[in-house]
N, C-alpha and C positions, 0 to 999 in steps of 0.2 A: 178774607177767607178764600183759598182755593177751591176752584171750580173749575169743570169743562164736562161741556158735551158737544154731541156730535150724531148726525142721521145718515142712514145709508138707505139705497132701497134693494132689498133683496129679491130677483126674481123666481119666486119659490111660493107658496101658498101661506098666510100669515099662520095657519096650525103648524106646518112644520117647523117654523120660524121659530116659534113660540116655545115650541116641545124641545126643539134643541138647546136650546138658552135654556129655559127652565130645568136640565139637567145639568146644574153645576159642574158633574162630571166630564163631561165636552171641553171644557176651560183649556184644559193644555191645547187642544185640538186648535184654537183660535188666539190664544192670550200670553204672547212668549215668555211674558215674565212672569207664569205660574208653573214653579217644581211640581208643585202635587196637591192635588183635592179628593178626598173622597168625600159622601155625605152619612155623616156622623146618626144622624136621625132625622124623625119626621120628611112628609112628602108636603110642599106646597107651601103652604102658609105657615111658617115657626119651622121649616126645616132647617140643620142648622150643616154648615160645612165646614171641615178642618182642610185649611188651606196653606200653603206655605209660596212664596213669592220670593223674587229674587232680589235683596238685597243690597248695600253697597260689599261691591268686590266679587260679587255676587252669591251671599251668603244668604241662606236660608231667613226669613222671617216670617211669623206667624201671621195670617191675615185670613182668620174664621171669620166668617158672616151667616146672618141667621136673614129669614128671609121672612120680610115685615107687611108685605103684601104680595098676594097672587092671585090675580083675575085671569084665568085662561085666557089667549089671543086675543089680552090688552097691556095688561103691566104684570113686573114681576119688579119691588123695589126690597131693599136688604140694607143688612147695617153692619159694619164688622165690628166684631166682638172680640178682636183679638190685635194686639200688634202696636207701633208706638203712634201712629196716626190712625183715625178712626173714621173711616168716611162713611157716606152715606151715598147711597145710589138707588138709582132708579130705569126698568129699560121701560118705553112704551113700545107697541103694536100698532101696526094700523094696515089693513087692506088696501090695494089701489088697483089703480088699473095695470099699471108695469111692474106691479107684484105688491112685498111686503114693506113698509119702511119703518126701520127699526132706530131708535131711540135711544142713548142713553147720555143721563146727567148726574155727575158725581160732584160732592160737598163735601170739605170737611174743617171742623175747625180748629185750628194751629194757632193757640194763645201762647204768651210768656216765652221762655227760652227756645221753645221749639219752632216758633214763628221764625225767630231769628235764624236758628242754626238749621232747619230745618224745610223752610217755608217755602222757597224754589224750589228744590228736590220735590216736594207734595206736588207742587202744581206740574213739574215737569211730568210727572211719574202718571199724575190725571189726565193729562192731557193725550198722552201716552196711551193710555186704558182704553180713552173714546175714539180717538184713530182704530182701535182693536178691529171696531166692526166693519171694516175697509176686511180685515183678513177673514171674518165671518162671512159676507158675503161674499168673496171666493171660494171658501172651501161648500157654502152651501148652493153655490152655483154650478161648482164641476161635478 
């Protein structure tokens, strides 16, 4: 089953941290392999985003996710509901002393033909995602 995460620590206050992430819309701002998100409905818990991501050749692919838990400046975990892989993700929070250190751990499960022809690409692509928070915590630090 591919997987990856990865922690950063943000020197920023864990609310703003939190609030930023928590606006799926921010995505392009930090996640180079998202064309476009905007949020379809609902705020928080069951909000759901229409997202699109860059594909092979670099073609558009669907990758909605709805969001399955939201504890303010603690977790925000979601599921995609859209796309030929379907991962699951999770960011935590946490306050410290040289700021915020953010979280995140992404899953998904790639059975039968897709494992095969598939199953590198997923993990490279995840692994890929949790590096992201390396370009988060730059744009939230400048």
């Amino acid at each position: 089953m591919p997987s990856a995460q990865h922690s950063v620590t943000v020197s920023r206050p864990v609310g703003e941290v939190f609030a930023f992430v928590a606006d799926g819309e921010n995505a392009r701002r930090w996640r180079p392999g998202v064309l476009d998100v905007v949020r379809q409905s609902g705020e928080g818990l069951g909000a759901i985003y229409r997202q699109g991501v860059k594909g092979p050749g670099g073609r558009r692919i669907a990758a909605d996710y709805e969001i399955t838990a939201f504890e303010p400046d603690r977790r925000i975990a979601f599921r995609a509901i859209a796309g030929p892989v379907r991962p699951t993700g999770e960011y935590r929070f946490a306050q410290g002393a040289e700021g915020t250190t953010v979280s995140l751990a992404l899953e998904a499960t790639v059975t039968g033909w897709k494992r095969i022809v598939m199953g590198r690409a997923v993990q490279s692509t995840m692994e890929s995602e949790v590096r992201n928070l390396e370009s988060l915590r730059q744009i939230l630090e400048s």
